[in-house]
CHARMM internal coordinates of N, CA and C (Angstrom, degrees):
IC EDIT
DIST 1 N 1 CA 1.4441
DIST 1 CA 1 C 1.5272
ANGL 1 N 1 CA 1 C 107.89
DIST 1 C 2 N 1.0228
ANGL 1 CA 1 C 2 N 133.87
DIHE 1 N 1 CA 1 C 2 N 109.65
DIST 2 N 2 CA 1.5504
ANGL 1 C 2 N 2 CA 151.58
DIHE 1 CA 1 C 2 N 2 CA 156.31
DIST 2 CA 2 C 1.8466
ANGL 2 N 2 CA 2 C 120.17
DIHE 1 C 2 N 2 CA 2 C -40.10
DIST 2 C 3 N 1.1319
ANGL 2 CA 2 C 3 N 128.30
DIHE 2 N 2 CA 2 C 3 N 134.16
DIST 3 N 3 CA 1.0217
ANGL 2 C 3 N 3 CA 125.58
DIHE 2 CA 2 C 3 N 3 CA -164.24
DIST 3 CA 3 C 1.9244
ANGL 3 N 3 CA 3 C 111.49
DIHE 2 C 3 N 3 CA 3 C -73.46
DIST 3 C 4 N 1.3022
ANGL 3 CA 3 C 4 N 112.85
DIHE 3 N 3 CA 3 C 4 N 3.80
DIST 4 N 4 CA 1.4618
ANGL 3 C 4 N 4 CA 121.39
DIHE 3 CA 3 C 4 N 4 CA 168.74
DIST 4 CA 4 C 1.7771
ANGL 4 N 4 CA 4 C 107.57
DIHE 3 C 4 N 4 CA 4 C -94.42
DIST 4 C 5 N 1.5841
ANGL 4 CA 4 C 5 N 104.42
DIHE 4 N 4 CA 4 C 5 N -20.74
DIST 5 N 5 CA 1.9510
ANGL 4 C 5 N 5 CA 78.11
DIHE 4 CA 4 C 5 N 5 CA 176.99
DIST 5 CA 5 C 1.2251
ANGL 5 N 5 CA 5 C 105.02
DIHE 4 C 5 N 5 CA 5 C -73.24
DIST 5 C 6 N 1.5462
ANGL 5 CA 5 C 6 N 89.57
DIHE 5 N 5 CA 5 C 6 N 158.00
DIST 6 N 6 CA 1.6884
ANGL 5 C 6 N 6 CA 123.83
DIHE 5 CA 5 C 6 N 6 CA 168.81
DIST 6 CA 6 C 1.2355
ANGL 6 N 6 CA 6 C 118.39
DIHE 5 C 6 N 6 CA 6 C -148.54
DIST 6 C 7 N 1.5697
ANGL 6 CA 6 C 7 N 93.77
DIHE 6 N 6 CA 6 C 7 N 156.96
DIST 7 N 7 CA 1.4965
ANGL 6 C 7 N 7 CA 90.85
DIHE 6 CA 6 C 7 N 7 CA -173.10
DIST 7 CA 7 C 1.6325
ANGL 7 N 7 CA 7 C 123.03
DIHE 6 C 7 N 7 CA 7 C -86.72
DIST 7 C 8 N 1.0990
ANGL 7 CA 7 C 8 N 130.79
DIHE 7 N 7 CA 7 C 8 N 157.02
DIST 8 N 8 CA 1.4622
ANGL 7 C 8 N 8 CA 129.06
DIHE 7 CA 7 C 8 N 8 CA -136.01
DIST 8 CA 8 C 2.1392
ANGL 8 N 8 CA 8 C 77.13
DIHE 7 C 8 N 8 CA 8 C -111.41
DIST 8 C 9 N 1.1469
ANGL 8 CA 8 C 9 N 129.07
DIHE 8 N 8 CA 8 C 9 N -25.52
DIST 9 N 9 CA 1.3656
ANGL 8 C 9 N 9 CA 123.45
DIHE 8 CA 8 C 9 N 9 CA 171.15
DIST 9 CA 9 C 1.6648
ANGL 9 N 9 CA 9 C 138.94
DIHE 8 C 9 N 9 CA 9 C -157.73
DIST 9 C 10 N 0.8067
ANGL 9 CA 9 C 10 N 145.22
DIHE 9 N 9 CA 9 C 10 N 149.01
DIST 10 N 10 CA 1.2916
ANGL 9 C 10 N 10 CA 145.53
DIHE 9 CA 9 C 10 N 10 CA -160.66
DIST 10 CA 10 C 1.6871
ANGL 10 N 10 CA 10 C 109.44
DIHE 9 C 10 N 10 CA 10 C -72.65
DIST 10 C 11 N 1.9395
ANGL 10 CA 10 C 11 N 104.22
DIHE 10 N 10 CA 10 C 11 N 110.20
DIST 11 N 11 CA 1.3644
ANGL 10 C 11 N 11 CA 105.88
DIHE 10 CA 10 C 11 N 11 CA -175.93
DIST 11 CA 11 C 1.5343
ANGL 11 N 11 CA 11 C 120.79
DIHE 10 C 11 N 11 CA 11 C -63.77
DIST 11 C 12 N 1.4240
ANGL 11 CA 11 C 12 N 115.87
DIHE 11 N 11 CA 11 C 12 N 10.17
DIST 12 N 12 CA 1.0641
ANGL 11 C 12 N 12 CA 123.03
DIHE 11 CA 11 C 12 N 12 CA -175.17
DIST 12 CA 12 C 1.6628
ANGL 12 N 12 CA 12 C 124.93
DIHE 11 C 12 N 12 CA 12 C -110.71
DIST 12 C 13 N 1.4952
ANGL 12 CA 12 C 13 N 95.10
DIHE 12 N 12 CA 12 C 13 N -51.97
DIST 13 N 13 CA 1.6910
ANGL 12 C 13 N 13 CA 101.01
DIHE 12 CA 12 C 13 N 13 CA 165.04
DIST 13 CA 13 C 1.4220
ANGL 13 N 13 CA 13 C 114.90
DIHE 12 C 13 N 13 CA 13 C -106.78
DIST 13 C 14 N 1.5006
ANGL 13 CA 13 C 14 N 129.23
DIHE 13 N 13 CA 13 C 14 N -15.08
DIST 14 N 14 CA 1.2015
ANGL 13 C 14 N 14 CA 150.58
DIHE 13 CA 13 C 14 N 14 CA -171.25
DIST 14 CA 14 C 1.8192
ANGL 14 N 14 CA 14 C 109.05
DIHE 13 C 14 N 14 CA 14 C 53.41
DIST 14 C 15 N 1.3897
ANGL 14 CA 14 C 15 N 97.96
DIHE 14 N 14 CA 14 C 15 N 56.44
DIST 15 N 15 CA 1.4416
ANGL 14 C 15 N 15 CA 119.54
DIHE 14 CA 14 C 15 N 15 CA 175.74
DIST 15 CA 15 C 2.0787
ANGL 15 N 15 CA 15 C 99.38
DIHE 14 C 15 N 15 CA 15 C -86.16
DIST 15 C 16 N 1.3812
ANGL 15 CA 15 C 16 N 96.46
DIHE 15 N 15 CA 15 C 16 N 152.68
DIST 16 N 16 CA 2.1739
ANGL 15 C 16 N 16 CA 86.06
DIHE 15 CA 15 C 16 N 16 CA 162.09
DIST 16 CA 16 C 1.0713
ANGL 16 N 16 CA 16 C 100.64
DIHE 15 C 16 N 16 CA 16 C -109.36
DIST 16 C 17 N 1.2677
ANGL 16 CA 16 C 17 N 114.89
DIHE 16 N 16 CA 16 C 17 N 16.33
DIST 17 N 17 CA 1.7885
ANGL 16 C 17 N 17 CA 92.50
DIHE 16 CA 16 C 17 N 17 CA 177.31
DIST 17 CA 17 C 1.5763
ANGL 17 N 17 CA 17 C 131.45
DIHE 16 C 17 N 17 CA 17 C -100.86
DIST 17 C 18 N 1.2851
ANGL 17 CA 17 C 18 N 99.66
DIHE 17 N 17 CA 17 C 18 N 75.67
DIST 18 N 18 CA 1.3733
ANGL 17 C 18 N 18 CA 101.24
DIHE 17 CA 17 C 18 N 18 CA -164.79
DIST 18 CA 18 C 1.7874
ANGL 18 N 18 CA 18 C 103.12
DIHE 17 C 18 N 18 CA 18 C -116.20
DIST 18 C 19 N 1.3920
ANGL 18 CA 18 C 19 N 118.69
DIHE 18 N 18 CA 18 C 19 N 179.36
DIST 19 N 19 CA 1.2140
ANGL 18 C 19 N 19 CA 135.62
DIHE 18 CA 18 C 19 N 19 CA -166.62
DIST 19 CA 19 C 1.3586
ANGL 19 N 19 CA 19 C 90.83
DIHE 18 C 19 N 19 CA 19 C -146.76
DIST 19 C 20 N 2.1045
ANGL 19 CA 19 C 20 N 102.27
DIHE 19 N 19 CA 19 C 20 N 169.03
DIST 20 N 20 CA 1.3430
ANGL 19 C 20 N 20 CA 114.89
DIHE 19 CA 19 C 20 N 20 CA 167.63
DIST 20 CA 20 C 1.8559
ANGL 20 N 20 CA 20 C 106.96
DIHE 19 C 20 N 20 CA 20 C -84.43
DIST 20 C 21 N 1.4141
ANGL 20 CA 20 C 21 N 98.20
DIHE 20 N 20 CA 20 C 21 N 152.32
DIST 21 N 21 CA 1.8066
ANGL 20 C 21 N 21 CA 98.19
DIHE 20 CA 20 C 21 N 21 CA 172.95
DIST 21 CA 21 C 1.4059
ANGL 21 N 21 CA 21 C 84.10
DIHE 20 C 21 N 21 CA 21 C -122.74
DIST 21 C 22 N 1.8640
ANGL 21 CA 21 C 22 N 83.44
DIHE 21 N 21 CA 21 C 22 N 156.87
DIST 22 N 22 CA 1.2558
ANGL 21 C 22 N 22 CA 118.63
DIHE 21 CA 21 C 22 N 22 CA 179.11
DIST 22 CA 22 C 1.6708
ANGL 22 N 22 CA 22 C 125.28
DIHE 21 C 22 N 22 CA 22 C -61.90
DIST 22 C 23 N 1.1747
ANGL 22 CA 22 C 23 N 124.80
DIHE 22 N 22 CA 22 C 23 N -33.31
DIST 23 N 23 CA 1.6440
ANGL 22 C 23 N 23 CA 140.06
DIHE 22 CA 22 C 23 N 23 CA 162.73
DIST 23 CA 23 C 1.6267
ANGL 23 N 23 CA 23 C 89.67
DIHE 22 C 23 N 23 CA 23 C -20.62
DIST 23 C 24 N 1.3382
ANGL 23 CA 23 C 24 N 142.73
DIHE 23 N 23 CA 23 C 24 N -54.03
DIST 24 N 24 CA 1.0260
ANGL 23 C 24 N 24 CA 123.76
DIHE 23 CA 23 C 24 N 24 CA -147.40
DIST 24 CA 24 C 1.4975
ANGL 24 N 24 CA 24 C 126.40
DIHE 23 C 24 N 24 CA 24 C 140.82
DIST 24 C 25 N 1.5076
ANGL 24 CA 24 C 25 N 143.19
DIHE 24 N 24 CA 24 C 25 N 168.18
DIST 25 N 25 CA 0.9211
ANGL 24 C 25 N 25 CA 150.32
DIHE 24 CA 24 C 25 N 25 CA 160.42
DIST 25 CA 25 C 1.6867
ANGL 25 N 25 CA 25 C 118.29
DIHE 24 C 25 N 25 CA 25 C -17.39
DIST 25 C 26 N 1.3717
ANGL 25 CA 25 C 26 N 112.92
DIHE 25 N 25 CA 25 C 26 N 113.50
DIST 26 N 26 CA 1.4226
ANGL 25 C 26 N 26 CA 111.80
DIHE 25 CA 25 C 26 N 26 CA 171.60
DIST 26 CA 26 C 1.9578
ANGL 26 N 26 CA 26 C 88.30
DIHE 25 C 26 N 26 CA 26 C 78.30
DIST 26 C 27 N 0.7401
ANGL 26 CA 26 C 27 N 135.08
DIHE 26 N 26 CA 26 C 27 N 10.22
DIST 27 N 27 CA 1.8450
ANGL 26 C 27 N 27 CA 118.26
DIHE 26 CA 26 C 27 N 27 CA 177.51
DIST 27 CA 27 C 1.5866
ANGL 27 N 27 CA 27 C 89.13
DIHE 26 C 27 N 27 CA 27 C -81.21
DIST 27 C 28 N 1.4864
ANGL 27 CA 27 C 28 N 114.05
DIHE 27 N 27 CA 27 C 28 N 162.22
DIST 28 N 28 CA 1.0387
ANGL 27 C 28 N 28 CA 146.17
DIHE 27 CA 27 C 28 N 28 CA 152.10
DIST 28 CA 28 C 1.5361
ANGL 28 N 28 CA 28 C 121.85
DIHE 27 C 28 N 28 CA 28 C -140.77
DIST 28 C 29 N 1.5357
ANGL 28 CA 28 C 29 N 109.94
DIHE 28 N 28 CA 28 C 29 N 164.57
DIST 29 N 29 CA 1.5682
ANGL 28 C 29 N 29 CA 113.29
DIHE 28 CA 28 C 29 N 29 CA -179.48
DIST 29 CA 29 C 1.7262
ANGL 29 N 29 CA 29 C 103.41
DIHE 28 C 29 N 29 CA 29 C -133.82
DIST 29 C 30 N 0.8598
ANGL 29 CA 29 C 30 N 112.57
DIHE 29 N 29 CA 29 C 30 N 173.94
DIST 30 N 30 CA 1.3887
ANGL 29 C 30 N 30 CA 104.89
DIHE 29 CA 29 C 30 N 30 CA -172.68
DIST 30 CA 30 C 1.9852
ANGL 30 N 30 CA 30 C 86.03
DIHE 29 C 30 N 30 CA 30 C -149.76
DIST 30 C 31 N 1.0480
ANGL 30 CA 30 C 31 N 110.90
DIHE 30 N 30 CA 30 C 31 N 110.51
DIST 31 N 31 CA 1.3783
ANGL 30 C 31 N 31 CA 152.82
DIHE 30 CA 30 C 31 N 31 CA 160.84
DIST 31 CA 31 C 1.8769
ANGL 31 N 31 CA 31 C 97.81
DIHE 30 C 31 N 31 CA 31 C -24.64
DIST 31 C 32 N 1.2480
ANGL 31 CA 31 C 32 N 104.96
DIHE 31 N 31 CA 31 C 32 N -74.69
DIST 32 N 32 CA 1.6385
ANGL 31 C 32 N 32 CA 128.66
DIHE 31 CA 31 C 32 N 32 CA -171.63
DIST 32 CA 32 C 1.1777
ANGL 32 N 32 CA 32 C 123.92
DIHE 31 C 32 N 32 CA 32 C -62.47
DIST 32 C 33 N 1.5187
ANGL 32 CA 32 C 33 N 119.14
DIHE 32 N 32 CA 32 C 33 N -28.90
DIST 33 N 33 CA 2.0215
ANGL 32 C 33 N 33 CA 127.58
DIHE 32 CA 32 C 33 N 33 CA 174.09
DIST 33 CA 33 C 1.0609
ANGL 33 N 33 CA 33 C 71.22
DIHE 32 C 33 N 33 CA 33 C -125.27
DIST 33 C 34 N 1.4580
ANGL 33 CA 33 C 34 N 168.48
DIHE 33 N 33 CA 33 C 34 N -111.47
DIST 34 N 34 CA 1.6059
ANGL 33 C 34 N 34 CA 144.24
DIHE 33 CA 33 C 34 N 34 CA -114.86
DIST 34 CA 34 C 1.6538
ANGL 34 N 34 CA 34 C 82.91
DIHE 33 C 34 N 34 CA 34 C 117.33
DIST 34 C 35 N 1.1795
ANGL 34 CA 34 C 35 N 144.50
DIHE 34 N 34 CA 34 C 35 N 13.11
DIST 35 N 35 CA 1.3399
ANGL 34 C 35 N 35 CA 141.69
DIHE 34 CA 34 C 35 N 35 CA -174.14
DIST 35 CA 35 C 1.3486
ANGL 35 N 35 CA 35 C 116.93
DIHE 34 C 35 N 35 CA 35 C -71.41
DIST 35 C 36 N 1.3255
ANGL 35 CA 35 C 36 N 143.93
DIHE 35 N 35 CA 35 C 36 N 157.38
DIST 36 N 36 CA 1.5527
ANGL 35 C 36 N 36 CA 147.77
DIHE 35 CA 35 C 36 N 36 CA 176.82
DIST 36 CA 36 C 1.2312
ANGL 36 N 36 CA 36 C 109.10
DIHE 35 C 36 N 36 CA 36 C -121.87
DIST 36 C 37 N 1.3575
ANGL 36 CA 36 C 37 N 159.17
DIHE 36 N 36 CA 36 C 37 N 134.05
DIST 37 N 37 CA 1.5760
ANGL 36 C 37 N 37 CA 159.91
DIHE 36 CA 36 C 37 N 37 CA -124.95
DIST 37 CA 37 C 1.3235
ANGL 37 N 37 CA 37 C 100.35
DIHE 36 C 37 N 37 CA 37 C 168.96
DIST 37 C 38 N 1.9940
ANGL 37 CA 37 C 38 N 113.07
DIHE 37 N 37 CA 37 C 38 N 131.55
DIST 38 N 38 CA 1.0112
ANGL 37 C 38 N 38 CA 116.66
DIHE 37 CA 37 C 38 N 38 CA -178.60
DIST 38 CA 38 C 1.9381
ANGL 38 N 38 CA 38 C 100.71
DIHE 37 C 38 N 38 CA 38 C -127.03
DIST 38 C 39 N 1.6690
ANGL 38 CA 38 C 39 N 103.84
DIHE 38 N 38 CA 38 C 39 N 131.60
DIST 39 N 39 CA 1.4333
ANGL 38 C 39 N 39 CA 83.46
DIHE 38 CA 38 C 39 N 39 CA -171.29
DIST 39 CA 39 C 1.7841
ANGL 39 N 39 CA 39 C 110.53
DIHE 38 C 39 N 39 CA 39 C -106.59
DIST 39 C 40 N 1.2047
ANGL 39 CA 39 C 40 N 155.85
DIHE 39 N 39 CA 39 C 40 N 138.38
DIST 40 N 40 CA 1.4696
ANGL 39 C 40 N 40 CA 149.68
DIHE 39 CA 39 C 40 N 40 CA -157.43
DIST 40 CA 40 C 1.6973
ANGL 40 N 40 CA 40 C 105.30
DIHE 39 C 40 N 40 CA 40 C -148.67
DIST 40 C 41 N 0.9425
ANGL 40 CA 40 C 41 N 88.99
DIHE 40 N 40 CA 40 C 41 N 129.95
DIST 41 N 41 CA 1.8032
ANGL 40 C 41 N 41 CA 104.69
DIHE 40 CA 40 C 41 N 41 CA -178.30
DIST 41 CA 41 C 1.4574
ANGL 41 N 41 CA 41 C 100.00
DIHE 40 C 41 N 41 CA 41 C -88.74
DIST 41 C 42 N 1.1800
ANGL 41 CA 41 C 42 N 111.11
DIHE 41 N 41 CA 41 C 42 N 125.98
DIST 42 N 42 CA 1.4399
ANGL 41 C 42 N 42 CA 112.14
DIHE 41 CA 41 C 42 N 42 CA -175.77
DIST 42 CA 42 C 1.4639
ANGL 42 N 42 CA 42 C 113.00
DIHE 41 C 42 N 42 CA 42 C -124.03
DIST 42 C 43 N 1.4566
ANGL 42 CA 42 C 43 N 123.09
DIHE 42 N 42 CA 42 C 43 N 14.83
DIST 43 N 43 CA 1.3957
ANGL 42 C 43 N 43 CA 131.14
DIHE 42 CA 42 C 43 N 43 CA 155.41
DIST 43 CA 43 C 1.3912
ANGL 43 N 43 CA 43 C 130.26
DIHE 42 C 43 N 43 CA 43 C 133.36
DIST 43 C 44 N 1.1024
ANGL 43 CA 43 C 44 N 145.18
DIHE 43 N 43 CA 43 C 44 N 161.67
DIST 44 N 44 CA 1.1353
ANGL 43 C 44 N 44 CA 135.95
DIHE 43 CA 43 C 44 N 44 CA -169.65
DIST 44 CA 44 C 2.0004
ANGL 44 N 44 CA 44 C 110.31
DIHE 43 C 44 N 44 CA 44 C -79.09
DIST 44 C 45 N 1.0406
ANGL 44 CA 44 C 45 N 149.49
DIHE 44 N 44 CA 44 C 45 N 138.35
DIST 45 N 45 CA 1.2613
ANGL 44 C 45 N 45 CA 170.69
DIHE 44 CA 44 C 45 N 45 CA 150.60
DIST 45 CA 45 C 1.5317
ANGL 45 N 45 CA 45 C 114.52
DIHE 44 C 45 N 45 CA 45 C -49.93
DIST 45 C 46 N 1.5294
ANGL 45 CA 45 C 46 N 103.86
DIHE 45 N 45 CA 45 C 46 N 120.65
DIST 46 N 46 CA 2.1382
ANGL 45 C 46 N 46 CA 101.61
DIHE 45 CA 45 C 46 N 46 CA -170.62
DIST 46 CA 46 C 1.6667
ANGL 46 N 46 CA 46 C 87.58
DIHE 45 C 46 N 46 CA 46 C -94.77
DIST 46 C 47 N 1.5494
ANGL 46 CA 46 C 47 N 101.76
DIHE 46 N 46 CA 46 C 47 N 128.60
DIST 47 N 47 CA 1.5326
ANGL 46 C 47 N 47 CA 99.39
DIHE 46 CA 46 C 47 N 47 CA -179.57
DIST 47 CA 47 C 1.4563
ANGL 47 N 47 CA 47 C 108.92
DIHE 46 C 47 N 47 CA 47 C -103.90
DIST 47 C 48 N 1.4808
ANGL 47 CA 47 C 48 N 105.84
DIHE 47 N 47 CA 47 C 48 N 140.47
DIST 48 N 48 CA 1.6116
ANGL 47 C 48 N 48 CA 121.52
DIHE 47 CA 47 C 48 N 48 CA -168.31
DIST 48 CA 48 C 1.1879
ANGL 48 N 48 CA 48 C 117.24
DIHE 47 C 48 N 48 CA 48 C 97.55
DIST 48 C 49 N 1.4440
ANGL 48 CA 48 C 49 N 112.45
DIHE 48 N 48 CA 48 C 49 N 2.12
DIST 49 N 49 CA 1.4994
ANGL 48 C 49 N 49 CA 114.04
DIHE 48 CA 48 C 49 N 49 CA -170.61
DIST 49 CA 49 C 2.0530
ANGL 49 N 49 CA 49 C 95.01
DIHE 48 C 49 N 49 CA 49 C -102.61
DIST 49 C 50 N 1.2244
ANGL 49 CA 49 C 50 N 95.57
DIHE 49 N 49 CA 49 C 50 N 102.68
DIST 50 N 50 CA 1.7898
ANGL 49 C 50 N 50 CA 90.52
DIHE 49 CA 49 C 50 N 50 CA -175.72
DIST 50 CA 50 C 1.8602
ANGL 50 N 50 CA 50 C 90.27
DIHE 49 C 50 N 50 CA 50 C -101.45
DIST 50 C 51 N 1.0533
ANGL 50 CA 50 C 51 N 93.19
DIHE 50 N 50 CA 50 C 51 N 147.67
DIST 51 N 51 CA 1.7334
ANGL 50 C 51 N 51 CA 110.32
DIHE 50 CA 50 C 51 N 51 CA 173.58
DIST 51 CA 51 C 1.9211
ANGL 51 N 51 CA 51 C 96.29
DIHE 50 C 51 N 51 CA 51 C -120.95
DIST 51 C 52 N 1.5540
ANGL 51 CA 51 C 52 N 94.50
DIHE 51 N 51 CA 51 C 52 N 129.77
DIST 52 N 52 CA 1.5481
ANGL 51 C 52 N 52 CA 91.82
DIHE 51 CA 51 C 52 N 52 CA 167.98
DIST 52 CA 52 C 2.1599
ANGL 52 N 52 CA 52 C 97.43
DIHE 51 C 52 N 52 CA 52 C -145.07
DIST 52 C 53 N 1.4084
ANGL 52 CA 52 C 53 N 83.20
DIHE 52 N 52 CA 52 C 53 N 108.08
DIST 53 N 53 CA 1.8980
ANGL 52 C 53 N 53 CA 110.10
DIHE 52 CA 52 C 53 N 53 CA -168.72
DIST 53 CA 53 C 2.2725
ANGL 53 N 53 CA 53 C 82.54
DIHE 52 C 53 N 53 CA 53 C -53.15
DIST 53 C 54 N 1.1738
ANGL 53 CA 53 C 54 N 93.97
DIHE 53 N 53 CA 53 C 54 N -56.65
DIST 54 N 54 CA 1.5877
ANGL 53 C 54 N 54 CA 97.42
DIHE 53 CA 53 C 54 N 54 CA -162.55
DIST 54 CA 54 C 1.1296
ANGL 54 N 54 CA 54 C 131.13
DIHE 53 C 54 N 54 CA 54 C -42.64
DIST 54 C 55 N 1.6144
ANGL 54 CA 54 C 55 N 110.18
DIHE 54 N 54 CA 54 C 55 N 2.95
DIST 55 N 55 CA 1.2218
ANGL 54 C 55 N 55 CA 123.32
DIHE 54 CA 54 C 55 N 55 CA -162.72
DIST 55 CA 55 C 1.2391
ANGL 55 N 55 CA 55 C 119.24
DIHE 54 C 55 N 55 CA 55 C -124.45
DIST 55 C 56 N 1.6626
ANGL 55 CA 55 C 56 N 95.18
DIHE 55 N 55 CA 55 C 56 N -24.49
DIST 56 N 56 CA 1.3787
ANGL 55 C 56 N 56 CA 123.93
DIHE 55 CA 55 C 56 N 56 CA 170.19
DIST 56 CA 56 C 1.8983
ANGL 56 N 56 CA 56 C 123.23
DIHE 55 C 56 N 56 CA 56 C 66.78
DIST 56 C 57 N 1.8671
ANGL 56 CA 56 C 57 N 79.40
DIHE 56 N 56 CA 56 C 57 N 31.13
DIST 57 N 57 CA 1.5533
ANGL 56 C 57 N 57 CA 94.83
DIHE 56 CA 56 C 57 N 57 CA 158.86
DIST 57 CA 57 C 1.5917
ANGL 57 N 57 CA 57 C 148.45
DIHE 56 C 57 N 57 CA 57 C -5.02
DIST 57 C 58 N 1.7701
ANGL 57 CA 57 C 58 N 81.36
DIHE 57 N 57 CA 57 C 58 N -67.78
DIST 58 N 58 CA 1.7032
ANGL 57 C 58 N 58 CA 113.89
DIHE 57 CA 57 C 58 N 58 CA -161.59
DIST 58 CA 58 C 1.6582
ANGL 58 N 58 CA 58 C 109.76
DIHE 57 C 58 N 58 CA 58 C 61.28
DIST 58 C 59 N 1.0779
ANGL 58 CA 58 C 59 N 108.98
DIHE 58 N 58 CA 58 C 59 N 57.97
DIST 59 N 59 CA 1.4114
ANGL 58 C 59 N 59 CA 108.93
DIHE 58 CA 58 C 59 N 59 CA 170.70
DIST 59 CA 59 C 1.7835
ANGL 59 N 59 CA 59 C 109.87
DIHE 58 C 59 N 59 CA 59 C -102.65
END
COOR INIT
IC SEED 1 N 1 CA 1 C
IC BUILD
């Protein structure tokens, strides 16, 4: 994720009217509930790799 995405609406009221907040990197505010939202990329996903605990794999 590049430091120009944004989010297109508020995960909370799903308003677009939001701005950057000051807190920091990835903050947002949302104008419409008064809400504060932080967004963080937490990594890319291995596809095809299914884990199922219930079965007790060990994958």
């Amino acid at each position: 994720m590049s430091e120009r995405a944004a989010p297109f609406h508020c995960p909370y009221c799903g308003d677009e009217d939001l701005c950057p907040h000051d807190s920091g990197h990835g903050a947002w505010e949302c104008s419409s509930c008064n809400r504060a939202f932080q967004l963080k990329f937490l990594g890319l996903l291995a596809r095809g790799v299914v884990r199922n605990e219930a079965e007790g794999d060990g994958i």
